[in-house]
C-alpha positions in Angstrom: 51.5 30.2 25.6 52.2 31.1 29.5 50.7 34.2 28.7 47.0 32.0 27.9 47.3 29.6 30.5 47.8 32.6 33.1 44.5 34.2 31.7 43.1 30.5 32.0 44.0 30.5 35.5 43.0 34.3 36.6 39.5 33.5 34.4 38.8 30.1 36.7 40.3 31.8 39.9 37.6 34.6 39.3 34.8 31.9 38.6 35.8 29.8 41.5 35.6 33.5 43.7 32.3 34.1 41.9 30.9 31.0 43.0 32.4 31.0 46.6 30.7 34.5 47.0 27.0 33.9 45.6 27.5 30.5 48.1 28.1 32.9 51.1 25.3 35.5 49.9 22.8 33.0 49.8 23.8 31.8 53.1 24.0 35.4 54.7 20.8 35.8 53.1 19.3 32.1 54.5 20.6 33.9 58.4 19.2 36.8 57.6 15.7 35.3 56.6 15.9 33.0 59.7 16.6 36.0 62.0 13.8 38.0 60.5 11.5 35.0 60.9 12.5 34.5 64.5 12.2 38.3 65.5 8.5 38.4 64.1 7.6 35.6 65.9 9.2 37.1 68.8 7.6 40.2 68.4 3.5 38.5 67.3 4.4 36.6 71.1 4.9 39.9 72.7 2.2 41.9 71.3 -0.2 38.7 72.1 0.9 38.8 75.7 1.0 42.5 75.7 -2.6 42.4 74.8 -3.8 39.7 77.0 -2.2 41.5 80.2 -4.0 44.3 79.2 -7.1 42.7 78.7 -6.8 41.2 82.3 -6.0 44.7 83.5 -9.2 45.7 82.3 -11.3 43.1 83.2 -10.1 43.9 86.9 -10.4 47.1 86.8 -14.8 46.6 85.5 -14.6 44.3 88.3 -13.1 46.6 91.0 -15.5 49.9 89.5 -19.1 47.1 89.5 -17.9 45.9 92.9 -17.6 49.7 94.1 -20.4 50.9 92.4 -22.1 47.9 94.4 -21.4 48.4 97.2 -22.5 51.7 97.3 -25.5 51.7 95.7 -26.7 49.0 98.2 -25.2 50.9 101.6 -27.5 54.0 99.9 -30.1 51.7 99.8 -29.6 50.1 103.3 -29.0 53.6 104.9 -32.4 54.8 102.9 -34.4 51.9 104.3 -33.0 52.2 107.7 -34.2 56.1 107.5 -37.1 55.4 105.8 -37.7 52.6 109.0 -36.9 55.4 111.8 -39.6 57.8 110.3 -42.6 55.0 110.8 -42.1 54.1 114.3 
C-alpha cells in the first residue's frame, strides 16, 4: 500500500511540475511576444525617421543644386547683357 501511495505522490508531483512548467512557458513566451512587438515598433520608428531625414537631405540638396544652377544661369545672363550693352554704344 506505501508502495501506491508513493506512485500517487511521484504521479501528482510530476503533474503539479507539468503544470508549473507550461505556466512559465507561456509566460516566457508572453515576454518574448511583448519584446518582439516592442523591437518592431522600435525598428518601423527608426526606419520612418531614417527615411524622413533622408528625405530632408534631399530636398536640401535640389534646393542647394536650383539655387546654384540659378544663380548661375542669371550671372551668364547678366554678364551676356552687360556684353551685349558695351558692343552698342
Amino acid at each position: 500500500m506505501l508502495g501506491g501511495l508513493g506512485k500517487l505522490a511521484a504521479e501528482g508531483l510530476a503533474h503539479r511540475t507539468e503544470k508549473a512548467t507550461e505556466g512559465a512557458v507561456h509566460a516566457v513566451e508572453e515576454v518574448v511576444k511583448e519584446v518582439v512587438e516592442h523591437a518592431t515598433e522600435t525598428g518601423q520608428k527608426a526606419i520612418a525617421e531614417a527615411l524622413q531625414k533622408a528625405q530632408e537631405s534631399g530636398a536640401k540638396v535640389v534646393k542647394d543644386v536650383t539655387e546654384k544652377v540659378t544663380n548661375t544661369v542669371t550671372d551668364a545672363v547678366t554678364h551676356t547683357v552687360e556684353n551685349l550693352g558695351k558692343l552698342g554704344q
